[in-house]
N, C-alpha and C positions, 0 to 999 in steps of 0.2 A: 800583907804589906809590912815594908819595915820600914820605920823613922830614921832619917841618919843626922845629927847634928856636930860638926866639926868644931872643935876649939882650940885655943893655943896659939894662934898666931900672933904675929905682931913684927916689932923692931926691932932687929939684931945688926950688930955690926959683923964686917967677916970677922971668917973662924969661929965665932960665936955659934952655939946652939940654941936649939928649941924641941920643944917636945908638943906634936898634936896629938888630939884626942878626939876619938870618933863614938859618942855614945848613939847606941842604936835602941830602938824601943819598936813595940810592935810582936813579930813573929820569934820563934824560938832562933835565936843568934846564933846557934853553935852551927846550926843547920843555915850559913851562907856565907860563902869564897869573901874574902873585903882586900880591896885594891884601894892604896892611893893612887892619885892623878893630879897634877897642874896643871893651869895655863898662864902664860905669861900674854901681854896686851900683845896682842897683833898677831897672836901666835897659837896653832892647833893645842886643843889640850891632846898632854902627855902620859903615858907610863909613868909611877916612878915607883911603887913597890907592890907587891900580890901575897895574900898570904890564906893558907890553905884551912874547912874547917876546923881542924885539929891543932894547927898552929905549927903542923909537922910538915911543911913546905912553905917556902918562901921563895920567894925573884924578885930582882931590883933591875931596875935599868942602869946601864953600863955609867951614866954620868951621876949617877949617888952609891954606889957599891964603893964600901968600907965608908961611908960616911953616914947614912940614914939607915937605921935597925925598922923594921915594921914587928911589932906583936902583940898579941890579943890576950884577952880574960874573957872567956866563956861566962863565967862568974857574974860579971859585972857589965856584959853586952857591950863591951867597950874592945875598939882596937886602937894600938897607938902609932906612931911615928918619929923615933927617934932623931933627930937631925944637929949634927954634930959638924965642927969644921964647913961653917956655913959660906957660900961665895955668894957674890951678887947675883950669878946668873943662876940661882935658885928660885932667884925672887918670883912670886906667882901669887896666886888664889889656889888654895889647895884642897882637892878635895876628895873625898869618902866613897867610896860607892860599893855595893853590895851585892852578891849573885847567888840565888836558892839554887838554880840549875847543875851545877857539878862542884866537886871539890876542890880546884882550884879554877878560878877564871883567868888567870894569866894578864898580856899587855894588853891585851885591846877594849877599848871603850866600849864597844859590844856587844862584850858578854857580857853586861855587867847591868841588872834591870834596874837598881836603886842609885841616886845619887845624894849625898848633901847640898846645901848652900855652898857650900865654899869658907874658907878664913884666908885672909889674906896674911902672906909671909915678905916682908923686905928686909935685905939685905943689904947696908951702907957700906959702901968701898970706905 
């Protein structure tokens, strides 16, 4: 089993950034895929970045590409989430989740056996 706790979120205005952080604890970290995912209220949770054990494949969903970076420290069981030129319709609960079963888990909810709490992210027009 692996721990996932998210942090970083909060109150940003547009354009504005923020950076999350996904510390994992538990099983060996290097050995599992980590995908972030959102949801906004009313709304399926989402895609929004995947990144492979090795940190040598990445995918983002079409509405954060050149805006949000995902990458990881092996080191430190930690992956992050760059988020840059922030819009409102960003705004969610964002969260972590983790897959021992292959090397990259991709968009779908899923693949994906571990998840965080969540941190919630807004974004003020």
């Amino acid at each position: 089993q692996v721990r996932l706790e998210e942090s970083g979120g909060g109150l940003v205005q547009t354009g504005g950034s923020l950076r999350l952080s996904c510390a994992a604890s538990g099983r060996t970290f290097s050995n599992y895929a980590m995908g972030w995912f959102r949801q906004a209220p009313g709304k399926e949770r989402e895609f929004v970045a995947a990144i492979s054990w090795s940190g040598g494949s990445t995918g983002y969903a079409d509405s954060v590409k050149g805006r949000f970076t995902i990458s990881r420290d092996n080191a430190k069981n930690a992956v992050y989430l760059q988020m840059n030129s922030l819009k409102p319709e960003d705004t969610a609960v964002y969260y972590c989740a983790a897959d021992s079963r292959t090397y990259y888990a991709g968009k779908s909810p899923t693949n994906y056996e571990h998840w965080g709490q969540g941190t919630q992210v807004t974004v003020s027009s």
